[in-house]
C-alpha positions as CSV (number, residue, x, y, z in Angstrom):
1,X,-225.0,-41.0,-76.8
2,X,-223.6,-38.1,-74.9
3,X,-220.5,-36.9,-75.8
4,X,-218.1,-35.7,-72.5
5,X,-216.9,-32.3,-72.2
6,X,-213.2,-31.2,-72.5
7,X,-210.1,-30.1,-73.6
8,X,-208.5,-32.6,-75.9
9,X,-204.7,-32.3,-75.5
10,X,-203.7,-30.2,-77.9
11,X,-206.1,-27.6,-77.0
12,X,-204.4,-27.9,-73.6
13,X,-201.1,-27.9,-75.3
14,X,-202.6,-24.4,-77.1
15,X,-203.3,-22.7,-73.7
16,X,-199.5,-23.9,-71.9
17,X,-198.2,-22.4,-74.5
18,X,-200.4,-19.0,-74.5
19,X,-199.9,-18.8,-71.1
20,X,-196.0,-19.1,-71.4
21,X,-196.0,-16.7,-74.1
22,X,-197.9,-14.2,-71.5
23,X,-195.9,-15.0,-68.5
24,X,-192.5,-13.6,-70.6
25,X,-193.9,-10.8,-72.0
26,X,-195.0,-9.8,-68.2
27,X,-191.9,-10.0,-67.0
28,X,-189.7,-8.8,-69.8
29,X,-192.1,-5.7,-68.6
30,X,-191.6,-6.0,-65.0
31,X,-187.7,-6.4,-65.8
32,X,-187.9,-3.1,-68.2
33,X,-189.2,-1.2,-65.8
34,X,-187.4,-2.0,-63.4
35,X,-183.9,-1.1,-65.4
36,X,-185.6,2.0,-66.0
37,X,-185.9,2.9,-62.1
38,X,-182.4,1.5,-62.0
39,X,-181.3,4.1,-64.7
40,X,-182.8,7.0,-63.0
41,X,-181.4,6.2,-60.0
42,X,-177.8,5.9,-61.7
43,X,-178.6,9.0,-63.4
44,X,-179.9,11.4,-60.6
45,X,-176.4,10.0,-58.6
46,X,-174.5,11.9,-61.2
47,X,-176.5,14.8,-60.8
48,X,-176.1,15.3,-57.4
49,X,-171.9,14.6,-58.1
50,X,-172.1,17.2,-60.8
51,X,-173.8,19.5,-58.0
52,X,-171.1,18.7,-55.4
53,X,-168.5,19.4,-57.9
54,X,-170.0,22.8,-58.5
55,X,-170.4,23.7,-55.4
56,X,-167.0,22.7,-54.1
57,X,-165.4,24.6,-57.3
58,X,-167.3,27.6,-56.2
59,X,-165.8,27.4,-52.9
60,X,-161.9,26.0,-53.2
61,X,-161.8,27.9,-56.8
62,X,-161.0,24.8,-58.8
63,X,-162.2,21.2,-59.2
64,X,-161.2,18.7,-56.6
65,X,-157.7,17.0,-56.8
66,X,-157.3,13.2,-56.8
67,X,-155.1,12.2,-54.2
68,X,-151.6,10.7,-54.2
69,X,-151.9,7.4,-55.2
70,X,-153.9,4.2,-54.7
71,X,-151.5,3.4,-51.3
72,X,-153.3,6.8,-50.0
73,X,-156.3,7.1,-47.6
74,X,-158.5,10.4,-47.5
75,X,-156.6,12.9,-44.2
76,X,-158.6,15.2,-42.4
77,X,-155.8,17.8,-41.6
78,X,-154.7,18.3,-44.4
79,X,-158.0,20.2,-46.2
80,X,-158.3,19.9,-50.1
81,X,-156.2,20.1,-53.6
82,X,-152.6,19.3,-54.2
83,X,-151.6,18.8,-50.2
84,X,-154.5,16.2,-49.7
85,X,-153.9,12.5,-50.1
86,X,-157.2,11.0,-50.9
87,X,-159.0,11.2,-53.8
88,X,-162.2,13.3,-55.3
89,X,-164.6,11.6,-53.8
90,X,-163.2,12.4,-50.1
91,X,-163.3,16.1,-51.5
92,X,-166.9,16.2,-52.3
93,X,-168.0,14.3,-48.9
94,X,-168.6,18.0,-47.8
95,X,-170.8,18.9,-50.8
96,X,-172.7,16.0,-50.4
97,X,-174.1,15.6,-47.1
98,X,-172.4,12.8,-46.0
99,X,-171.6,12.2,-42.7
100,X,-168.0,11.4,-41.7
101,X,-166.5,9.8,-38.8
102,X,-166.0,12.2,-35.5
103,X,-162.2,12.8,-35.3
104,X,-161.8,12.0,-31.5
105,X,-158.3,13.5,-30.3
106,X,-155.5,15.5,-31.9
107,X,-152.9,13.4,-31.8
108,X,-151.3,10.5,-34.3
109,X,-153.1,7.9,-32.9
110,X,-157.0,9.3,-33.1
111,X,-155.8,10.8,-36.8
112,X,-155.1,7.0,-37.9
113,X,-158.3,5.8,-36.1
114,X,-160.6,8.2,-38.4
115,X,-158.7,7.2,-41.5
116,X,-158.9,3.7,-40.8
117,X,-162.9,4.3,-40.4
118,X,-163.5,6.7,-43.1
119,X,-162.1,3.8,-45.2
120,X,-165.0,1.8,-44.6
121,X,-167.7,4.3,-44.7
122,X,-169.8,2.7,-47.6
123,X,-171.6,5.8,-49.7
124,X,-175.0,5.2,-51.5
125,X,-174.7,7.9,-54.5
126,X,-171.8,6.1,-55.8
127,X,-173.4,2.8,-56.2
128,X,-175.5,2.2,-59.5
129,X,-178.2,-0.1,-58.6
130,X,-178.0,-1.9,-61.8
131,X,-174.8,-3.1,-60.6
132,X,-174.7,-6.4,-58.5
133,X,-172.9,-6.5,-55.5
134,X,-173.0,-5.8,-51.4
135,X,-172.5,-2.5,-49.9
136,X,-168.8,-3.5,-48.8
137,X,-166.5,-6.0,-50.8
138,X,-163.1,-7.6,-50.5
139,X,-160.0,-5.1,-51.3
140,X,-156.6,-6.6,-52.7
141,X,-153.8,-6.8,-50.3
142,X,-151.6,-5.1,-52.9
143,X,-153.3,-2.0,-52.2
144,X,-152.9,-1.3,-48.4
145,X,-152.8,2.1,-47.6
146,X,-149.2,3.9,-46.3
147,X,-151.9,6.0,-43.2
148,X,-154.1,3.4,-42.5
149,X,-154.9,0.1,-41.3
150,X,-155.8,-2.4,-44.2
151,X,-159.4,-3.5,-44.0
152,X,-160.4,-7.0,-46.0
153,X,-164.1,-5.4,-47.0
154,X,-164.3,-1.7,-47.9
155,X,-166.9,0.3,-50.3
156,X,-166.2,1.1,-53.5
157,X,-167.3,3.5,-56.0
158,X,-169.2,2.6,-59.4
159,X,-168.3,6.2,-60.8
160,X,-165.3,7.4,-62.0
161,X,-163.1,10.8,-62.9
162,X,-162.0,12.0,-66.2
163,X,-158.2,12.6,-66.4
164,X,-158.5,12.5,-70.6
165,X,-157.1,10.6,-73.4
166,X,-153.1,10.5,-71.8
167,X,-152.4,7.8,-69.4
168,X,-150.1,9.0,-66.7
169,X,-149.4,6.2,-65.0
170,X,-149.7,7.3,-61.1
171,X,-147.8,5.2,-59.0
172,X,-149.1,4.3,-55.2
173,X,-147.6,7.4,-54.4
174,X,-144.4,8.8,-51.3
175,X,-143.6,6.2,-48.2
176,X,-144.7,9.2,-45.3
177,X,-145.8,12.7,-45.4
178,X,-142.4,13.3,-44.8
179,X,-141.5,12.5,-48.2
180,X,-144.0,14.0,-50.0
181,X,-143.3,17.2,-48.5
182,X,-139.6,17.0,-50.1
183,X,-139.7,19.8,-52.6
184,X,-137.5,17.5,-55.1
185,X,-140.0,14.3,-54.4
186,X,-140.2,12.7,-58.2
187,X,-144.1,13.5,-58.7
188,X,-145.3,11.2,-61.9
189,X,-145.4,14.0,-64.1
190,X,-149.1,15.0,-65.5
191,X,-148.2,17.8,-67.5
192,X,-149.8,16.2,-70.5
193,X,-153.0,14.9,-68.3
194,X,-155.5,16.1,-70.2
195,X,-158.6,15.5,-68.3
196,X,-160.2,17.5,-65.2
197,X,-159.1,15.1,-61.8
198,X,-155.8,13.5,-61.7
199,X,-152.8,13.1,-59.9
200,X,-152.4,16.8,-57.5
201,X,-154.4,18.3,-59.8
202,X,-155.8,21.9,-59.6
203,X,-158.3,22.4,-62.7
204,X,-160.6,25.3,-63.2
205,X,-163.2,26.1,-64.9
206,X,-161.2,28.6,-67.3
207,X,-158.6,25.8,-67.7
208,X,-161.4,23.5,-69.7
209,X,-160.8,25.3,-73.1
210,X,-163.4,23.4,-74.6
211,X,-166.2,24.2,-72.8
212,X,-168.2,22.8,-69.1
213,X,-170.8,21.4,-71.2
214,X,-168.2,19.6,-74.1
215,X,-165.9,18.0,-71.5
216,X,-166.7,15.2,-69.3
217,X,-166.1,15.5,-65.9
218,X,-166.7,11.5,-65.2
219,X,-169.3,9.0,-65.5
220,X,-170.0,5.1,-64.9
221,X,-166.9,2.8,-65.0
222,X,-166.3,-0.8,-66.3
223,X,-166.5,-3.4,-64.1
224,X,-165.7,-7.1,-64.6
225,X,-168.5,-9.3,-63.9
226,X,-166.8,-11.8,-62.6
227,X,-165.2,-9.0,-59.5
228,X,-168.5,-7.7,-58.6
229,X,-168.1,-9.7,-54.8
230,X,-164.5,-9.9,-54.8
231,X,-161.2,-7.4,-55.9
232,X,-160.0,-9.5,-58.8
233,X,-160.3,-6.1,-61.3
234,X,-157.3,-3.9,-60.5
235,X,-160.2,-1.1,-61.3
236,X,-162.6,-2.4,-58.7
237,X,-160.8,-3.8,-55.8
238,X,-159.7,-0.7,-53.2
239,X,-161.3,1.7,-51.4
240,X,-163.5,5.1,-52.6
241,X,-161.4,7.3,-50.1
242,X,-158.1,6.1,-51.3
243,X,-156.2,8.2,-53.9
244,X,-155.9,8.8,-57.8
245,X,-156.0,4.9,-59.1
246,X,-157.9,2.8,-61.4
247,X,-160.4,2.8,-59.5
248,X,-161.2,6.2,-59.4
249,X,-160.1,7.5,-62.8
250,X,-160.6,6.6,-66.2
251,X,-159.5,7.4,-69.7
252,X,-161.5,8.3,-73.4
253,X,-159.0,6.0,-75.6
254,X,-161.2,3.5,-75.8
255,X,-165.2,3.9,-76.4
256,X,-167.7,3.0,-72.9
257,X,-168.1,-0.9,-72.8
258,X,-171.1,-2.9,-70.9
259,X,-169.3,-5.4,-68.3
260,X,-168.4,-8.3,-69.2
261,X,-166.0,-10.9,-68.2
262,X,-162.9,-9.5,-69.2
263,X,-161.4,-6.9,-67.3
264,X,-160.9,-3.2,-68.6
265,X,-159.9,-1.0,-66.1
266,X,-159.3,2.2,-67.6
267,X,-162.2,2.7,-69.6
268,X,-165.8,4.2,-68.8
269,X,-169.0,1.6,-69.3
270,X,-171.7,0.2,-67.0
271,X,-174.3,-2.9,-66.2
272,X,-176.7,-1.0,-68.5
273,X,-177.4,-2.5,-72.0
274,X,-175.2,-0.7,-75.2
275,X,-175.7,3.0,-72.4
276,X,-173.1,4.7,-70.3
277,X,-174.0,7.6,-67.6
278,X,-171.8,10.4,-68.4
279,X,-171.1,13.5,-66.2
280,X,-170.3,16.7,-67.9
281,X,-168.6,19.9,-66.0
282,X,-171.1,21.9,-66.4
283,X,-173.2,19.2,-64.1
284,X,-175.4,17.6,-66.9
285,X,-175.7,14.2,-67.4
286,X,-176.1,12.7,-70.7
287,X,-176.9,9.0,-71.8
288,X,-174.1,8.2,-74.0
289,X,-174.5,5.3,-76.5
290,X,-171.6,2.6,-75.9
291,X,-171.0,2.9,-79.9
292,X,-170.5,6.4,-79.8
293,X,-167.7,7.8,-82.4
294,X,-164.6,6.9,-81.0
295,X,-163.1,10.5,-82.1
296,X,-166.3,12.2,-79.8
297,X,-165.4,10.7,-77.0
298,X,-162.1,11.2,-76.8
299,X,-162.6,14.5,-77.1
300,X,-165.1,14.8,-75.0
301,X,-162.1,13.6,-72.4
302,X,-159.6,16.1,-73.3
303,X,-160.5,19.5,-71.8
304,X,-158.2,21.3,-74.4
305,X,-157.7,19.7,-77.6
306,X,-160.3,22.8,-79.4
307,X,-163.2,20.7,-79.9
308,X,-166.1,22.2,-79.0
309,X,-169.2,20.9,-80.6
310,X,-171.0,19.4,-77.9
311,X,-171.9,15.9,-79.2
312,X,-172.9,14.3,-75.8
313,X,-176.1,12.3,-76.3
C-alpha cells in the first residue's frame, strides 16, 4: 500500500512554534533598532542645545536666565537675562534657527498677539522621539500666563535645565511689568540655587567652580506616562516659552528615573530603558545610567560644591 505524504500534527505544531519563535526575535530587532535611531535622535537634540548654549554665552556673556515664573510668557522687548520673562528655551530660539512669529506693530496690542503665538510655536529639538505624544498637548488652566492669552494645546519641551540640588521654590512670578520693575518686589530668593538656569539667573562660565565638563547644564526630564496627551503632571502640562517652572527645570536630589505612572516632577529621567540624556556645559552629552551613584549626580548638579572628578558616563 502507499503511504500519504505529510505533516503529522505535531510536526506542524514543531514549525508554529519555530516560526513564532522567529517572528519575535525579528521584531525585538526591528524594535532595538529602532530605539537606537530614537536615542541618537534624543542625543544629537542635546547637542545642538549644548551648541546654542555656547553660542549664546559667547554673545550675552553668561548662560541664559529662566524667566519669572510659570504665569510668564517669552517678550520680545525685553531682550535676554534677568529683565526677560520667559524661560531658557525662548533665549536660545536665536541660537537655534528657529523661526519666530513676525512682531506686526509696536504697540500693546501686536506685542500680546506675538506672545500669544510664540506660545504655540511647537519646536522639534525639544521633543525626544522615544517619547509618545502629538506635537501640541492640553496645558492646565492653573497655569495661564499674566501677558498672554491662554491657549488649551501648546508644545512642550522633553528637556530640562539644571538649577542643582536646592529647591527654590519659584512661584508664578509679579501681576504686571509694573511690578516687577519695583526695586523692593519680594524675588524668591536663589541665593543658594546651585545649579546653572534658574529663577533671574546670570551664570557664567567662571561661576561653575567645578568645571563645564563636571556640571550638568540639563538633560531629559520625567514624564508621567499617564500625561503624555494630557497636563495631568505639574512638570508636563504648560508651555516651553513660559518661565522658570517644573517644567523647565529640574533638580539632582533624586537619581534619573524611566517614566512611569507616578508623577515626579522635579527629577531628570526619560522613555529610554534604565538611560538618561544628560547635557554637560561644556556641550557634551553623556548617557548616564538611571542607577548612577546618588552622591555623582548630585554633584554633577551643583556647579560649586568642589567636586570635580568628571564621572559622567
Amino acid at each position: 500500500m502507499k503511504r500519504k505524504s505529510g505533516l503529522s500534527l505535531v510536526e506542524m505544531l514543531v514549525v508554529i512554534a519555530i516560526l513564532g519563535v522567529s517572528m519575535s526575535l525579528v521584531l525585538a530587532a526591528v524594535q532595538n533598532a529602532r530605539e537606537s535611531a530614537r536615542r541618537a535622535t534624543c542625543q544629537n537634540n542635546l547637542r545642538q542645545i549644548g551648541i546654542a548654549a555656547h553660542a549664546f554665552e559667547v554673545s550675552n556673556r553668561s548662560f541664559p536666565s529662566n524667566g519669572w515664573g510659570y504665569r510668564w510668557v517669552a517678550d520680545p522687548t525685553r531682550g535676554n537675562g534677568p529683565k526677560q520673562p520667559g524661560g531658557w528655551i525662548y533665549q536660545l530660539t536665536n541660537h537655534l534657527e528657529v523661526l519666530l512669529p513676525e512682531l506686526k506693530g509696536s504697540d500693546a496690542f501686536a506685542h500680546a498677539t506675538w506672545r500669544t503665538e510664540i506660545s504655540v510655536l511647537p519646536i522639534s529639538v525639544f521633543r525626544c522621539p522615544s517619547r509618545p505624544g502629538p506635537l501640541l498637548s492640553l496645558a492646565s488652566q492653573a497655569t495661564s500666563p499674566v501677558n498672554a492669552s491662554f491657549q488649551t494645546l501648546v508644545p512642550k519641551t522633553d528637556y530640562a535645565a539644571n538649577e542643582g540640588d536646592f529647591i527654590t521654590n519659584t512661584d508664578g512670578g509679579p501681576e504686571s511689568i509694573a511690578e516687577a520693575e519695583r526695586p523692593n518686589f519680594p524675588w524668591t530668593p536663589t541665593t543658594n540655587a546651585t545649579g546653572v538656569i534658574f529663577l533671574r539667573s546670570k551664570i557664567r562660565t567662571q561661576d561653575i567652580n567645578d568645571g563645564l565638563s563636571n556640571t550638568y547644564f540639563g538633560g531629559e526630564k520625567n514624564v508621567s506616562t499617564k500625561s503624555y496627551f494630557d497636563a495631568s503632571d505639574l512638570g508636563h502640562d504648560q508651555s516651553l516659552f513660559s518661565g522658570v517652572d517644573l517644567d523647565l527645570n529640574r533638580w539632582t536630589i533624586e537619581t534619573p528615573k524611566r517614566d512611569a505612572a507616578e508623577q515626579k516632577n522635579r527629577v531628570f529621567g526619560s522613555a529610554h530603558a534604565a538611560i538618561t540624556g544628560m547635557l554637560f556645559c561644556d556641550a557634551s552629552v553623556h548617557w548616564v545610567s538611571n542607577s548612577i551613584e546618588p552622591g555623582v549626580h548630585r554633584s554633577h548638579g551643583n556647579r560649586r560644591d568642589g567636586h570635580s572628578a568628571h564621572l559622567g558616563n
